[in-house]
C-alpha positions as CSV (number, residue, x, y, z in Angstrom):
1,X,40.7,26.2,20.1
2,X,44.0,26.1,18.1
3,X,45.8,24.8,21.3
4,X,49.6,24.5,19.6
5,X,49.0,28.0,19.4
6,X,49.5,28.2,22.9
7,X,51.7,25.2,24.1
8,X,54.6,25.7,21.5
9,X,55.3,29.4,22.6
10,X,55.3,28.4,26.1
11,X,57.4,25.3,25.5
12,X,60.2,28.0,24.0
13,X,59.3,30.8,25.9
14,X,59.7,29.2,29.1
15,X,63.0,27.5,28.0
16,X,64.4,30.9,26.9
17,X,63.6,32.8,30.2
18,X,65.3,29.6,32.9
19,X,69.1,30.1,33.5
20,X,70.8,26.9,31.7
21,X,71.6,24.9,34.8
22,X,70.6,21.1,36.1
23,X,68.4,22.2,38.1
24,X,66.5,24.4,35.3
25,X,66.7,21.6,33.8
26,X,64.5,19.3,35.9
27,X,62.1,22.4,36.6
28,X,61.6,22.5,32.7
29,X,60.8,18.8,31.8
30,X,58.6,18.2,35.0
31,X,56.4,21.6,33.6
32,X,56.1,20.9,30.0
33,X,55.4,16.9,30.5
34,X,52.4,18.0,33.4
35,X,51.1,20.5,30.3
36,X,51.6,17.8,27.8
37,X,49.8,15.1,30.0
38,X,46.8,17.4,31.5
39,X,46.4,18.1,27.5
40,X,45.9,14.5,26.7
41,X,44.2,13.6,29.7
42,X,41.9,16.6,29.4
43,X,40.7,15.7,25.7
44,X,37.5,15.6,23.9
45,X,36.5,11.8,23.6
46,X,36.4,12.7,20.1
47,X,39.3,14.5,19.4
48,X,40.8,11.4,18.3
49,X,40.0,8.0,16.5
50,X,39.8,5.2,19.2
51,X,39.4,7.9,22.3
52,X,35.8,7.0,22.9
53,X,36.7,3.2,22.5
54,X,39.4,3.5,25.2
55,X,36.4,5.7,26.9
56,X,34.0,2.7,26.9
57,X,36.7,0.2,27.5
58,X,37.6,1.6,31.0
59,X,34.1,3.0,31.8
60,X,32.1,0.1,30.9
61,X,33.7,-3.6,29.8
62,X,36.8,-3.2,32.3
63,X,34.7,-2.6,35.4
64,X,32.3,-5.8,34.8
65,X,35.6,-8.0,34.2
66,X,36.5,-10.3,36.6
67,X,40.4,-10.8,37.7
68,X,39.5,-14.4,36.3
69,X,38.2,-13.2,32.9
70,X,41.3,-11.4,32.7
71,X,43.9,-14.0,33.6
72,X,41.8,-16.6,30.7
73,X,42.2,-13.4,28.2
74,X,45.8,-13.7,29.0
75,X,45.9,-17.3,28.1
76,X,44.2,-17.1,24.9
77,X,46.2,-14.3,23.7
78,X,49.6,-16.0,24.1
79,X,49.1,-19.4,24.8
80,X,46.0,-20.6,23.1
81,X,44.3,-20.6,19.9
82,X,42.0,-17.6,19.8
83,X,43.5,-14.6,17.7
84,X,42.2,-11.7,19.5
85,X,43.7,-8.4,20.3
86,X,43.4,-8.8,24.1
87,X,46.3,-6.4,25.6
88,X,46.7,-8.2,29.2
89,X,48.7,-5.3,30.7
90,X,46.5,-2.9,29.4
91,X,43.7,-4.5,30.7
92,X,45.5,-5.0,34.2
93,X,46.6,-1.4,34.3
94,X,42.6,-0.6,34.0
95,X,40.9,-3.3,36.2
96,X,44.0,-1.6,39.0
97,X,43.4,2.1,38.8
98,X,39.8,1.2,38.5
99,X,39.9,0.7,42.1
100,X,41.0,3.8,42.0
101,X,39.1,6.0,40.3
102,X,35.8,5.8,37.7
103,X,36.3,9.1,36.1
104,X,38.4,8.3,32.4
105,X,40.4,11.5,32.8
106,X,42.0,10.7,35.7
107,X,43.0,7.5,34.3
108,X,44.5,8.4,31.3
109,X,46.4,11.3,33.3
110,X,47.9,8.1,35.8
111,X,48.6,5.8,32.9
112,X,50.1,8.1,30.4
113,X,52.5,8.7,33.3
114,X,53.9,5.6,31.9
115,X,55.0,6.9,29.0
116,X,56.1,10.3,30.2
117,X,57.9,9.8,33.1
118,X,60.6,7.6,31.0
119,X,60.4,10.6,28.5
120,X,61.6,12.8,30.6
121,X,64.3,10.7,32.4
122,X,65.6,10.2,28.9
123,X,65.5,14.0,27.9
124,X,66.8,14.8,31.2
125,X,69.5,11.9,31.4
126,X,71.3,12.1,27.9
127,X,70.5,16.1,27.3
128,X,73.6,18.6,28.1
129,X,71.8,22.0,27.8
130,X,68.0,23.6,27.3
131,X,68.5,24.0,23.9
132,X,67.9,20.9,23.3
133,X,65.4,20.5,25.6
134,X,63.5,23.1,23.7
135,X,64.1,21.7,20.3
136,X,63.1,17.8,22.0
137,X,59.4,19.3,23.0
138,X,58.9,21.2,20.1
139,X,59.9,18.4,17.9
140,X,57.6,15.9,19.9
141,X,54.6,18.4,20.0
142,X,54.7,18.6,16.1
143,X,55.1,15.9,15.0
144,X,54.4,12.8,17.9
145,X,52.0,14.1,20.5
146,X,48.9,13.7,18.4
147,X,49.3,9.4,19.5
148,X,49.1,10.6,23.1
149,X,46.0,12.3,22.4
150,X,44.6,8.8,21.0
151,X,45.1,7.8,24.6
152,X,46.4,4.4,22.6
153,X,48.0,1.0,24.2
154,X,51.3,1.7,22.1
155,X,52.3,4.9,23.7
156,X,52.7,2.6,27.0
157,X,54.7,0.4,25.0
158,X,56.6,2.8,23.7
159,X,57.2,4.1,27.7
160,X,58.5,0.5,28.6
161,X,60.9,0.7,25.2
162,X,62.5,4.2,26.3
163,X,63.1,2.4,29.9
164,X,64.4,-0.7,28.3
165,X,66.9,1.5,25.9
166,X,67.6,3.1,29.0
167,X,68.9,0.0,31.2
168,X,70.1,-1.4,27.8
169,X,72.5,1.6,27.5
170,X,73.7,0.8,31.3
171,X,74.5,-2.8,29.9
172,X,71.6,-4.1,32.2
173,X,70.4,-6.6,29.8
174,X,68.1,-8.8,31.6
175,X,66.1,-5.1,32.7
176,X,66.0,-4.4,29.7
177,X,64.2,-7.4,28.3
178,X,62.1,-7.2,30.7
179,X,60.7,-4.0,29.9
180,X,60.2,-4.7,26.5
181,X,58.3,-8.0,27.8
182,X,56.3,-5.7,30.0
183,X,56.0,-3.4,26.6
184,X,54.2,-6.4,24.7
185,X,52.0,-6.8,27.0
186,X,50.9,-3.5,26.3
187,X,51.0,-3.5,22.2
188,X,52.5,-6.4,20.2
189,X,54.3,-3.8,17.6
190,X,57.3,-3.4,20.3
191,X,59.0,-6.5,18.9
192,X,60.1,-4.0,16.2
193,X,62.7,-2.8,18.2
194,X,64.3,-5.9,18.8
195,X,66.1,-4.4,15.1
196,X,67.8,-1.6,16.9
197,X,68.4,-3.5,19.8
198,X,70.5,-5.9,17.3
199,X,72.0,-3.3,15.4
200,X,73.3,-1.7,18.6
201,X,76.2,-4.4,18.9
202,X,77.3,-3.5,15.8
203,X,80.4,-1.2,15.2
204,X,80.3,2.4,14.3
205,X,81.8,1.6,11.0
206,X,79.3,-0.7,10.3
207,X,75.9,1.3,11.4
208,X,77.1,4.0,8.8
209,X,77.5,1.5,6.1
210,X,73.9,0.2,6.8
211,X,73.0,3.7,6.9
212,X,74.0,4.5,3.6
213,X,72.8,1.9,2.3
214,X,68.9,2.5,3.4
215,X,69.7,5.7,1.3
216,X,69.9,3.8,-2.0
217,X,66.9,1.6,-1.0
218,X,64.2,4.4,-0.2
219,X,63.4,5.1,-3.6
220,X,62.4,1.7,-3.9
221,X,60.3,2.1,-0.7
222,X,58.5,4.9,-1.5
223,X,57.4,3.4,-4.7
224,X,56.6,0.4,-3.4
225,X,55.4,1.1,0.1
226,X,52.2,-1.4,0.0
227,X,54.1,-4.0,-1.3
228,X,57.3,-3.4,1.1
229,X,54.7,-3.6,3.8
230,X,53.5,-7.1,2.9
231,X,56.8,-8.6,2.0
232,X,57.9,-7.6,5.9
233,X,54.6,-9.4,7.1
234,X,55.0,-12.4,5.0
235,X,58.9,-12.5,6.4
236,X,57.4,-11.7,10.0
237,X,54.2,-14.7,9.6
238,X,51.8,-12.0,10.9
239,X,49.1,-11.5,8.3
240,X,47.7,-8.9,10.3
241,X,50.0,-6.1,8.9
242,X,50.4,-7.4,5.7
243,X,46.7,-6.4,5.5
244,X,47.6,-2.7,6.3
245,X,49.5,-2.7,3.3
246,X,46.4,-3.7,1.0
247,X,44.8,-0.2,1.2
248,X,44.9,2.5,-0.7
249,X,47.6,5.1,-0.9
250,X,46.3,8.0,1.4
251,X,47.6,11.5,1.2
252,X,49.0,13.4,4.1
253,X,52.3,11.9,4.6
254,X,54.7,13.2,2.1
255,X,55.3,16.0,4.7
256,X,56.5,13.9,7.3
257,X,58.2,11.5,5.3
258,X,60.4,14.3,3.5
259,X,60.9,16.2,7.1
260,X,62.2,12.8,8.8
261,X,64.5,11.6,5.5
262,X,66.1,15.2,5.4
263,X,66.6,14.5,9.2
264,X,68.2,11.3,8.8
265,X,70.5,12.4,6.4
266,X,71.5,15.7,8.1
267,X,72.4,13.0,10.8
268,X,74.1,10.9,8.6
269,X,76.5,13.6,7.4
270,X,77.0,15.4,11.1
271,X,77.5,12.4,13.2
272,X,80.6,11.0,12.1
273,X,82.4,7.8,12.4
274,X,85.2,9.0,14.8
275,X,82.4,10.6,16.9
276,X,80.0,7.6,17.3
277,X,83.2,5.8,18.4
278,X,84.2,8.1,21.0
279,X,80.7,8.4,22.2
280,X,78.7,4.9,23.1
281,X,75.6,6.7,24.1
282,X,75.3,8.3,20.7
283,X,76.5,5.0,18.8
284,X,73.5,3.4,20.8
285,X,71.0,6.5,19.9
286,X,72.1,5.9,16.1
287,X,71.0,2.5,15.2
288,X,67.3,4.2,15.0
289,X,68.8,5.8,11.9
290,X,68.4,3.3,9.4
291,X,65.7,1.7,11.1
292,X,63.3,5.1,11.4
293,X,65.0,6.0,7.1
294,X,63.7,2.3,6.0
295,X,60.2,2.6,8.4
296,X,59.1,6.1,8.0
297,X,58.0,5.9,3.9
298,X,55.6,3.0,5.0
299,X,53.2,5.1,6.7
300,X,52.7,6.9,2.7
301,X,50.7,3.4,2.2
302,X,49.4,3.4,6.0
303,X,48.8,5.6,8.5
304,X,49.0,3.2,10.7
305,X,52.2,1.9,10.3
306,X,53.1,4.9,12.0
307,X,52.7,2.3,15.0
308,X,56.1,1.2,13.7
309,X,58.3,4.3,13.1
310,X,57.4,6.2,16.1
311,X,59.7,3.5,18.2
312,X,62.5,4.9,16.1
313,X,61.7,8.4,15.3
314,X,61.2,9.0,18.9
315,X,65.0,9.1,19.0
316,X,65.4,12.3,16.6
317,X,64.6,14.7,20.1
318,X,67.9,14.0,21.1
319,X,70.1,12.8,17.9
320,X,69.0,16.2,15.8
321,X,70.6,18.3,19.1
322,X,73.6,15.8,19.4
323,X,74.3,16.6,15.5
324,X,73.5,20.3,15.6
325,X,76.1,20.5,18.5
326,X,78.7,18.8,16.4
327,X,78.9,22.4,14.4
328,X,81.1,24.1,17.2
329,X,79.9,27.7,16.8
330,X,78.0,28.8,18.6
331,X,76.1,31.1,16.9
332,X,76.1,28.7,13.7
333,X,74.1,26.1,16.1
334,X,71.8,28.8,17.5
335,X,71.3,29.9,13.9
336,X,70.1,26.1,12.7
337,X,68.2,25.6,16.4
338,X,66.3,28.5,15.1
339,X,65.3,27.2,12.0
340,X,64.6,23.6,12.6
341,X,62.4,24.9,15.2
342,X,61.3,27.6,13.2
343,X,60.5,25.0,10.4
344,X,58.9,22.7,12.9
345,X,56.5,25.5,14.3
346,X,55.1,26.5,10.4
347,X,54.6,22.7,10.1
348,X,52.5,22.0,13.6
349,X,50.8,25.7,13.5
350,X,49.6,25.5,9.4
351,X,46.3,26.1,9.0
352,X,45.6,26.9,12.9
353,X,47.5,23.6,14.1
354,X,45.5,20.9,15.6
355,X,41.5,22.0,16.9
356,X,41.2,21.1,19.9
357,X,38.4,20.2,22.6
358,X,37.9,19.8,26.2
359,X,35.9,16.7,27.4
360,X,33.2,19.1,29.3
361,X,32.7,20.6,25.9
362,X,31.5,17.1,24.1
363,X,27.8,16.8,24.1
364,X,25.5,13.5,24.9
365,X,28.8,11.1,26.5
């Protein structure tokens, strides 16, 4: 079944129908992220790349691992000499609900948690109306939710970032880095956002200079996006990216990629200078700007540097709202709400949308 086909509807429907209030508010996040999380949790094994590795993982390694074999995973990764991918929270988070639970659904239903509960403290903390609410879900279904599907390590990490930028924005420092500790030990690609977290301290005047300039450096990006790819891996020492940007250019991105630029500079020209000033939550939400404009043509060489943007392009749910709202008319913002969304629905239903499956409908697992 084309399932988008059914979710997106709902997700505006259902936002269209509650009376704007707080409370509405609540009622609507808590609905759509239980929808959006039974959909992941309820997933073909093979809906996905990696599902039925994750499958395995928790169904067959995790269980025969001792706490022991754990903890000396754990040293190896980050204190000894072996280069494996071991993920020690990951494999803690398993081992624990293990006790719990044998059945994989159930597991990815608790752990996913972790990623959307902070999603929807976020849309619920720094959204003012539904509107935007309705625009965030729609936004995240088209273009992000297909990583949740995966069931992957990075979307916990990218929970514990949305907590850490969070308690970062309350000037709780020392939360905050812990969180993003907590996020590595989940996925090792969190240390990107150690970028935003810099730029953050940065004036307004500044982040729109830096901004621009990613502008004049794009086209240079999008030509080059192999090689861009292994000049950030030789500057970072890790020679494990620089290998993703040895493949060969794969189609299926140029969508995206033009859809997120046009974003960022719709942004760029309707969050203003005086406006980021006046406003430290949206100065904070801005630094992904450049970041997300400089990461997102990478992904034309790699899919999988995808793992890399979606820290920053998270952040669009609620700066696209924040800079439609800066129009003052209210029927010239319900006018571009309609199509942006409109645009984002054609994009996410094309060709029937995503297929999906149910787990009871995968044969011989």
């Amino acid at each position: 079944m084309h399932i988008n086909i059914i979710i997106i509807p709902f997700i505006i429907l259902l936002g269209l129908l509650l009376p704007d209030n707080n409370k509405n508010r609540i009622i609507y996040i808590i609905i759509v992220i239980l929808i959006l999380s039974l959909e992941s949790a309820l997933r073909s094994l093979f809906l996905v790349e990696d599902t039925y590795s994750y499958y395995e993982m928790f169904t067959i390694r995790v269980p025969n691992m001792s706490w022991a074999e754990i903890w000396s995973g754990f040293i190896n990764r980050y204190f000894g000499q072996v280069d494996e991918e071991f993920d020690f929270g990951f494999y803690v988070l398993q081992k624990a609900i293990s006790y719990l639970t044998d059945s994989f659904q159930v597991f990815t239903f608790l752990s996913q948690l972790l990623f959307f509960v902070p999603m929807g403290i976020l849309l619920y903390k720094y959204s003012t109306n539904i509107r935007q609410l309705i625009f965030a879900f729609v936004f995240y279904v088209a273009l992000l939710h297909v990583s949740a599907l995966g069931g992957g390590r990075q979307l916990l990490a990218r929970g514990c970032w949305i907590m850490a930028f969070i308690v970062i924005n309350d000037r709780k420092f020392i939360k905050g880095a812990l969180w993003i500790l907590l996020g590595l030990t989940f996925h090792f690609s969190i240390l990107v956002v150690l970028l935003a977290v810099a730029l953050s301290f940065m004036k307004a005047r500044q982040l729109k200079i830096i901004h621009l300039v990613t502008f004049f450096i794009l086209p240079l990006i999008i030509l080059f996006p192999a090689q861009t790819i292994q000049n950030m891996a030789s500057f970072a020492g890790s020679e494990r990216y620089a290998g993703y940007g040895e493949h060969d250019i794969a189609g299926g991105a140029t969508t995206f990629v033009i859809l997120v630029e046009v974003l960022s500079v719709f942004c760029f020209f309707m969050l203003r200078k005086k406006t980021l000033n006046s406003n430290n939550l949206l100065k904070k939400l801005y630094v992904m700007l450049p970041c997300l404009t400089v990461f997102a043509p990478l992904i034309i060489a790699d899919g999988v540097m995808i793992r890399l943007c979606s820290y920053f392009h998270l952040f669009l749910m609620l700066l696209v709202p924040y800079a439609i709202d800066e129009f003052k008319d209210r029927k010239t913002e319900a006018f571009i709400y309609t199509v942006m969304i409109g645009v984002l629905v054609f994009l996410s239903l094309k060709g029937g949308g995503l297929k999906y499956y149910f787990f009871w409908q995968d044969v011989g697992v």
